[in-house]
N, C-alpha and C positions, 0 to 999 in steps of 0.2 A: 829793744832798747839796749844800748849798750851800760857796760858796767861803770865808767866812769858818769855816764848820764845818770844810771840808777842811785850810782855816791850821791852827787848832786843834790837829787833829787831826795833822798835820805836826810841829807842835809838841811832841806828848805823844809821839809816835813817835821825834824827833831824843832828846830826856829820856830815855825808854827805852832807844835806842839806846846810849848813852852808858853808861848804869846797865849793861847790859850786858856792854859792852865792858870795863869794868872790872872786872867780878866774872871775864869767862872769863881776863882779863888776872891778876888775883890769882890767881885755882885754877891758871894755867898756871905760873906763879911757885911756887905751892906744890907743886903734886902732876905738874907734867912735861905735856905736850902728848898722851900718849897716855893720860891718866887719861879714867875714864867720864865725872865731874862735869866737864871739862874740854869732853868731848865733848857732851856736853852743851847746856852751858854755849855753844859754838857752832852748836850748829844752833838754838837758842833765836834766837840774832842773826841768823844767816843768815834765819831768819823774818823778824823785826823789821825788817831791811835790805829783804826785799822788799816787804812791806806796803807802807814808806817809797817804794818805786819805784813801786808799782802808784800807790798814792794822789797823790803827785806827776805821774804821766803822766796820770791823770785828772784834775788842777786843768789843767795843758796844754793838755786835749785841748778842756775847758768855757772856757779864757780867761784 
């Protein structure tokens, strides 16, 4: 992949990230930290967050 695709893509991942963070941050506001949609709703970002690492150490690792 190239590094301008990897920016990109960096990009739609930080957006996502974000998108995220706020939906587990409302559900946790609404329904309490041990709700399922909450749990959810975390390990969804928890993905999101490493994608975001893996693909950042590989624009790293190319330059």
């Amino acid at each position: 992949m190239s590094i301008n695709k990897n920016f990109v893509s960096l990009e739609i991942l930080k957006e996502q990230i974000q998108t995220a963070r706020n939906r587990m941050q409302q559900l946790w506001n609404e329904k309490g930290y041990t709700d399922t949609e909450v749990l959810n709703a975390s390990i969804e970002l928890d993905g999101l967050l490493n994608q975001y690492q893996l693909l950042e150490k590989e624009m790293n690792r190319c330059g």
